[in-house]
N, C-alpha and C positions, 0 to 999 in steps of 0.2 A: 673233287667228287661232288655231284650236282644233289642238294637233298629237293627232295620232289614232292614231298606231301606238308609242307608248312600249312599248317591253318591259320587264316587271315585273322589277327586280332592284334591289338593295342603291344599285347607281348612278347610278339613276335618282330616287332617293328626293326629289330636291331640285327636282322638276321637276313643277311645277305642270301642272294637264288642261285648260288653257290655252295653253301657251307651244308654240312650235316651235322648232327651230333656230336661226335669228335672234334671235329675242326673249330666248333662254336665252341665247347668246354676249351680248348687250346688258346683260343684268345682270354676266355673267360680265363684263365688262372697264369696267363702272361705275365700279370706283374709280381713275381714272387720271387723266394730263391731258391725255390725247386726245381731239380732237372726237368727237362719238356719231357723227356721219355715217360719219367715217372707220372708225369700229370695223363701223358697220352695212354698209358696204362691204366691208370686209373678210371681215365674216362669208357674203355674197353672193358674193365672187369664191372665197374659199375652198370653199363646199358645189359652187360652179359646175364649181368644177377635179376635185373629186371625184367628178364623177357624170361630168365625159368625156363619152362617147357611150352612158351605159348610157340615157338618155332623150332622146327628141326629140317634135318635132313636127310632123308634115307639113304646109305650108303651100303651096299652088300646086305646083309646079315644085321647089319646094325643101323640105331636111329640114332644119330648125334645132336645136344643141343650146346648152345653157343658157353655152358657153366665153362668156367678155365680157372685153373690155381695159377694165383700171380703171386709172387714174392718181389719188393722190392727191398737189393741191398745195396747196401751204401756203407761208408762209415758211419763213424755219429758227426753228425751234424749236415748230412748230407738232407735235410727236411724231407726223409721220408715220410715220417708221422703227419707231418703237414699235409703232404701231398692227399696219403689215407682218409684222414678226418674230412679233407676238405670235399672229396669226392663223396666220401658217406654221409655228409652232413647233404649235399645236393640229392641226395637219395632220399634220403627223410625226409627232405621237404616237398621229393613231388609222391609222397605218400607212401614208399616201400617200407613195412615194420618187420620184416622177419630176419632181423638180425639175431647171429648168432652172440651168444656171452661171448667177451675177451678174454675172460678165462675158465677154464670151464676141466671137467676130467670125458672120458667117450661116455660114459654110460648118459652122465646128464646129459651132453648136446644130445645123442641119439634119442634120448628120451623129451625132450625138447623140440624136435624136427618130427614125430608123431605124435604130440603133445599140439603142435602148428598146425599138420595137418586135421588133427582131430577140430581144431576150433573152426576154421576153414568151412569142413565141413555141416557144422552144426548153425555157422553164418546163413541171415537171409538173403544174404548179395550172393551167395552161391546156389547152385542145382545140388546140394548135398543135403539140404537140410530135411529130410524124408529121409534118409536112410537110416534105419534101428538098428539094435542090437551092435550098436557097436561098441567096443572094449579095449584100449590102447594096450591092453596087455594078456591081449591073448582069451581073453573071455567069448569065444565063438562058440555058436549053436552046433550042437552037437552033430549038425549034419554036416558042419563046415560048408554052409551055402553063403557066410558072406563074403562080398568081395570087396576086398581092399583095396584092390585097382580102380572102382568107383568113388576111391576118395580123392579129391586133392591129393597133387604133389606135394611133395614134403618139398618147400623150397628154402633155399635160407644163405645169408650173405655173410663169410665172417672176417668183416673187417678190424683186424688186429696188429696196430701199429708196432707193438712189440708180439710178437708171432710165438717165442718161445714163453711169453705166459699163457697164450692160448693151447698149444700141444705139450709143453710141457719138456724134458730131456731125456731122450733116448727112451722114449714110450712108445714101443714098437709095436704095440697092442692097435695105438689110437692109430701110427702113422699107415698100418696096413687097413686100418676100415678106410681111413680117407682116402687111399690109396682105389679100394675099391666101388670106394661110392663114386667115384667124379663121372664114371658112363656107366652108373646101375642104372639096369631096365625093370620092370617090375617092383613088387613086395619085398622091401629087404626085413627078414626076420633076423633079430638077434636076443638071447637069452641073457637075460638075468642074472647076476650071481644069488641072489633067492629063487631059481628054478625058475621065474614066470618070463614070458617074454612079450616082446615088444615088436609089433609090424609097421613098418613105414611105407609109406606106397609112395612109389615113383621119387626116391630122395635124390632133391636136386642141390650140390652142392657149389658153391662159389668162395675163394678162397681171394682174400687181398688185403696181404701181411706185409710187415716191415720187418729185416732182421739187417745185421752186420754179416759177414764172410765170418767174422770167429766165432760169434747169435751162433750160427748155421753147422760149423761145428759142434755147438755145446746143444744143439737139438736134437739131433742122428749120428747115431754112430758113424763111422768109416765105411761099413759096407751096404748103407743103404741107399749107396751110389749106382750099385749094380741092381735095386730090387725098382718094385712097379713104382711106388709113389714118386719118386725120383724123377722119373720120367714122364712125368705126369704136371711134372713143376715147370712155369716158364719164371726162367732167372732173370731178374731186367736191373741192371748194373750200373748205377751214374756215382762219377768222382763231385764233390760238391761244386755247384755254377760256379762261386766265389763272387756273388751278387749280394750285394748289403743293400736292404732296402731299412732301416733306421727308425721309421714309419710308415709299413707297410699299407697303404692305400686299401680300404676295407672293399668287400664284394661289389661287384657294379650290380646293384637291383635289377635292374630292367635286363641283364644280359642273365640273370640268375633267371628271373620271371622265365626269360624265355626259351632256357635250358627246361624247367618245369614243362611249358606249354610243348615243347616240343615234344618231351618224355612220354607224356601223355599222349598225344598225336599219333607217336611209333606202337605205344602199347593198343591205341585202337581201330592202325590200321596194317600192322604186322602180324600175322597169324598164319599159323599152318606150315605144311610141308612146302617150304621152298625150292623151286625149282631151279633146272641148271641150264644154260644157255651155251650154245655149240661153239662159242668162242670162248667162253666163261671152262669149259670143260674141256678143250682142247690145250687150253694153256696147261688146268692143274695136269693134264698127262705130262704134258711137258717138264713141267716143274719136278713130278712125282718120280719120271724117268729117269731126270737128269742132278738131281738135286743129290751132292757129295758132301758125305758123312762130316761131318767137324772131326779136326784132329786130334782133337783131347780127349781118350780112351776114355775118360769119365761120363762124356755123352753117348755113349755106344746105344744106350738103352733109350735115350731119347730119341736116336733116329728113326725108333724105331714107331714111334708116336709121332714123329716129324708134319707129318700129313694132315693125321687127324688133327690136330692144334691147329695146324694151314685153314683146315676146313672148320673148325667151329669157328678160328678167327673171322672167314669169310661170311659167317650165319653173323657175326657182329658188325662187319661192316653195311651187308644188307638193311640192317635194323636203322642204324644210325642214319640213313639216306631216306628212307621209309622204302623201303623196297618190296618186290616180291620174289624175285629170282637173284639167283649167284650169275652177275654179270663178270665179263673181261674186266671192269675195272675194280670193281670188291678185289677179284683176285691178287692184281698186281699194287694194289694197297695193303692186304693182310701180308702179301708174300715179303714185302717190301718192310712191314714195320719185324716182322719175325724175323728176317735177313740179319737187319742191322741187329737186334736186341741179339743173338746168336756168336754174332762178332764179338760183344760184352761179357756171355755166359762164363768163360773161366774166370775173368776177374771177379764173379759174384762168388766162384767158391774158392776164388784163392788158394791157399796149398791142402783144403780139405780135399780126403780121399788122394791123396798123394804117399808118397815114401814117408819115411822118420825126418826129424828135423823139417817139417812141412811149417807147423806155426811158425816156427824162425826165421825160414824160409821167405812166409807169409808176411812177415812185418819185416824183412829188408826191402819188399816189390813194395810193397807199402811208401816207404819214405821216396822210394826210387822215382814210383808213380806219381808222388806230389811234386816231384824236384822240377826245376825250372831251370838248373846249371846242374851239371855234374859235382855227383856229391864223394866223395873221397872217403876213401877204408877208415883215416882218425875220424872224422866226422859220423860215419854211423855206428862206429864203436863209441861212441861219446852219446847218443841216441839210445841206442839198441843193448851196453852191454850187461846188463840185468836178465835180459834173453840170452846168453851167449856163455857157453862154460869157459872159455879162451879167445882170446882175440884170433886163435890162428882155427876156430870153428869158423868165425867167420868171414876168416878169406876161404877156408876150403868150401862155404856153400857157396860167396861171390863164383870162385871158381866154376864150381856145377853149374851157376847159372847160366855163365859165360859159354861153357860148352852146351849149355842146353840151349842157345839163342836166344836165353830171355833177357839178358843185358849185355851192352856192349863197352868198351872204355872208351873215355875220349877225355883227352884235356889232365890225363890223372889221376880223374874220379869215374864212377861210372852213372849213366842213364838207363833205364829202359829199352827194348831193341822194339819198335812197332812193327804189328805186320802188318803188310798193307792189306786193304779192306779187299774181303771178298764181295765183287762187285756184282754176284748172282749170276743167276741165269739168263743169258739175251731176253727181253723182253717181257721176265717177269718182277722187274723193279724201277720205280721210278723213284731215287733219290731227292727230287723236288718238292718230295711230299713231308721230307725231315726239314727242322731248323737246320739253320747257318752251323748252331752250335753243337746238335747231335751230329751231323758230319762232321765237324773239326775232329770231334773223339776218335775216329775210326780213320780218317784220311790219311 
């Protein structure tokens, strides 16, 4: 994907008339032991949270901006955390401050995010600082003539390597406001437990957490599989590289520098309602037509936000190129990195939202998933049986799994059954755009 708006300077020097934003952070964070996906995520929620509400797109009824809740899961030691820090820390250096706390309860963040906007606008870098009488908690003139849509967007990035000290466990209070802020339009009002409230204008939220598959249980209940916020989450799933770097080779400066200059560049010269191109918008018909549900009943509710995610991914790819319009190729790069992350989605939640005996379940695919030879019924009773009431629980889940297609025997012991990748839609995916090693995963 060709980036088009480089600005000629010393710090740019390293950045080939080729790359975009993306694909320069993907070299920049090469040498580590984090999965590429994770990094390429990273780099996607980060540009996402920078650009806030400076671009959208009008779609029907609604105005969509590029905000997306990322979750990356992994085991532990799969350097999620890494991957997090390292993108936020690239944030703060080319000047974004509106991070959210890492751990926090709803009332403070929400009081925090008009708290943001309130300073914003009292700022002399902003057109806000003239406006009076204004009151974060509800102190309006008795005509109710002010407006709070003339404030700043409430924007705010919350990067939270461990995810469940930022929301907390099964706090269905907070997960249904995030749920509703990620496409709020307008003044979000909410009350007080002391009666006063609080107005946020235009709250833009961006989400990019780290948890494990069992984190993920012990966050949400079971059924808030079936509810909004769920569906609202992109799950992005890496087994660890199994790359030892011993002495990790520190930032390369000058490709940092010009990660920065670049950021800077998109933010002044990306703006506004982006437009759609007749190739660019014949495809997502395509896609939007043709594009078949995932098999795992637990994503029902996803498909049904399938699009939208398609299309804010696309307002990110725009950005990262310096663009102005949703071309043919944003398309077949956003559709393409969603495809493949899709493929992964059940293994991010493992046996959550599934039957009884689901964790147990969940840590036999576990060992199965690491194994490199087939592993044998004594061997994961020798593993496993702390999890297990009786050795014969766990041939009768091997059993279920076997009739369920998730593992197969061979040799004695059993492996994993892969499916083959779903290879998309004719010509809205080019797989040349993953590493060698994100396709291994899926192939």
């Amino acid at each position: 994907m060709r980036y088009i708006g480089v600005r000629q300077s010393e710090s740019m020097d390293k950045v080939s008339a080729t790359e975009n934003f993306i694909s320069l952070y993907m070299r920049y964070a090469s040498q580590t032991e984090c999965p590429a996906i994770f990094h390429r995520w990273c780099a996607i929620t980060i540009l996402a949270a920078y650009m806030g509400r400076r671009i959208c797109f009008k779609h029907g009824h609604s105005t969509l901006h590029p905000n997306i809740y990322t979750l990356l899961i992994g085991s532990p030691g799969t350097k999620k955390s890494s991957a997090i820090k390292m993108g936020a820390k690239l944030l703060k250096l080319a000047g974004y401050t509106t991070f959210a706390a890492k751990k926090t309860r709803q009332e403070k963040f929400l009081q925090d995010l008009a708290e943001q906007s309130e300073a914003l606008s009292n700022s002399s870098d902003t057109d806000y600082s003239d406006i009076l009488d204004r009151n974060l908690f509800g102190d309006i003139n008795n005509d109710h003539s002010f407006n709070y849509d003339s404030q700043p967007p409430a924007e705010t990035l919350v990067a939270a390597d461990e995810f469940n000290n930022f929301i907390g466990l099964n706090n269905l209070d907070f997960i249904s406001i995030l749920g509703e802020l990620w496409d709020y339009e307008g003044t979000y009002d909410y009350k007080l437990k002391n009666a006063k409230s609080i107005y946020i204008p235009n709250p833009t939220v961006t989400i990019l957490g780290g948890n494990t598959p069992t984190g993920l249980s012990q966050a949400f209940p079971v059924d808030i599989v079936g509810q909004g916020f769920f569906s609202r989450l992109l799950l992005v799933f890496s087994e660890p590289t199994g790359i030892k770097y011993t002495f990790p080779p520190p930032p390369d400066e000058e490709l940092q520098a010009s990660l920065i200059a670049m950021l800077h560049d998109i933010k002044n010269k990306v703006l506004g309602e982006l437009s759609l191109s007749p190739a660019a918008a014949s495809l997502l018909d395509k896609i939007y037509k043709n594009w078949e549900k995932m098999e795992d009943i637990r994503f029902e509710y996803y498909a049904n936000r399938r699009f939208t995610h398609l299309l804010k991914l696309c307002l990110v790819m725009v950005a990262s190129r310096v663009g102005s319009s949703i071309e043919k190729e944003d398309v077949i790069e956003a559709n393409t990195i969603l495809t493949y992350t899709e493929q992964l989605m059940p293994k991010a939640l493992g046996e959550f939202g599934r039957a009884r005996n689901s964790i147990s379940t969940h840590k036999i695919m576990e060992v199965l998933d690491n194994a490199r030879l087939p592993i044998t019924v004594q061997h994961l009773w020798k593993v496993l049986q702390q999890d297990f009431e009786s050795r014969q629980q766990l041939i009768e889940i091997l059993n279920d799994l076997q009739v369920a297609d998730k593992i197969q025997s061979v040799n004695g012991g059993f492996l994993p059954k892969r499916k083959p990748m779903d290879l998309g839609i004719e010509g809205s995916v080019d797989w040349s755009l993953l590493t060698e090693y994100e396709r291994a995963l899926i192939l």
